[in-house]
N, C-alpha and C positions, 0 to 999 in steps of 0.2 A: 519392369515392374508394372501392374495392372492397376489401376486407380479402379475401386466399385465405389457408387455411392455409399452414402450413410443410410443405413437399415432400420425402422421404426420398429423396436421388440417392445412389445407388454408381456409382463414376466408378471404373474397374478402367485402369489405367496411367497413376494421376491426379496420380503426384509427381512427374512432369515430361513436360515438351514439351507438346503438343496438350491428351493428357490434365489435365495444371494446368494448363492458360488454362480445358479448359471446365468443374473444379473451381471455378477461383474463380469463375467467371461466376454457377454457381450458386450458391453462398456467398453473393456480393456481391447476391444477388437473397434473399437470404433464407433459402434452404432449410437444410438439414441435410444435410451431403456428406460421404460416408464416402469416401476415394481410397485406393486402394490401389499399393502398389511393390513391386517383385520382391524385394529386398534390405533389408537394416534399416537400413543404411546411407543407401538410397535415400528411404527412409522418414521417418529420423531430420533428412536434410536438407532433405525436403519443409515438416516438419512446423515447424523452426527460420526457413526462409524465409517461411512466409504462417504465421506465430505468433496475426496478427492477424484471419486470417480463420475462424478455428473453423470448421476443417474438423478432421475425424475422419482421420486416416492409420494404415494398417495394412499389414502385410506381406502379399502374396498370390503366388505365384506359380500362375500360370495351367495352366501345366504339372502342376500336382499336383491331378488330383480328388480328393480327399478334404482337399486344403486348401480346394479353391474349394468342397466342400459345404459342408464347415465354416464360412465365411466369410457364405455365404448365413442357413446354420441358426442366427447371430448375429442376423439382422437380421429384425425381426418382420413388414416390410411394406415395400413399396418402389413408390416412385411412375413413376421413372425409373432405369433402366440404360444408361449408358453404356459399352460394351466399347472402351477404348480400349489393351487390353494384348490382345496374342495373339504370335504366332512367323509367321515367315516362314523359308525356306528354297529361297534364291537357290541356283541353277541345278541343284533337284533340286525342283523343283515340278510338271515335267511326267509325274514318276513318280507312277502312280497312287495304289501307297500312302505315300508321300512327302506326298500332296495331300493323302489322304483324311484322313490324322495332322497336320495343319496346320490344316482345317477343323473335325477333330474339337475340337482345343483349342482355336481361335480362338473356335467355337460352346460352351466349356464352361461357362461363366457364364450364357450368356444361357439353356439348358438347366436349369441349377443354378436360374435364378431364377424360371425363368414360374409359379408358381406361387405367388412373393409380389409377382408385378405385377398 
């Protein structure tokens, strides 16, 4: 059997839905998974429901560059980024800068991170 180290994931929309299945997935597999949610609240309940899966939860809202640097300039090195938080904005998406501010944030994590992948 093959020992790999432990893997550093940030899973950004990771205190629920999609984003916490594929927190715990990594958790349950071993790794060190820091998730993030928009609110403290959201946060606070992520963190009470998988108690047992030592996962890391932190508040991040996506929409704020200067939290999501901050967030990044936390974490010393990162194996895996999962961006499972960003914005959508139904039936004002085919405006261009409607779009371009949707992409802009959706892309600001993965931006914030290339650099400790």
């Amino acid at each position: 059997m093959s020992h790999r180290s432990k893997r550093k994931i940030l899973v950004t929309g990771g205190s629920s839905g999609i984003g916490a299945a594929i927190a715990q997935a990594f958790a349950t597999n071993g790794d060190h998974v820091i998730a993030t949610g928009v609110t403290k609240e959201e946060v606070e309940r992520a963190r009470v429901q998988s108690e047992q899966n030592k996962i890391s939860f932190q508040q991040l809202d996506v929409r704020d560059a200067n939290a999501v640097q901050d967030c990044i300039d936390e974490i010393d090195s990162l194996d895996v980024l999962v961006n499972c938080a960003g914005v959508i904005r139904r039936n004002a998406e085919n405006q261009p800068e409607v779009f371009a501010d949707v992409i802009d944030i959706n892309m600001r994590v993965c931006t914030a991170a290339r650099e400790k992948l």
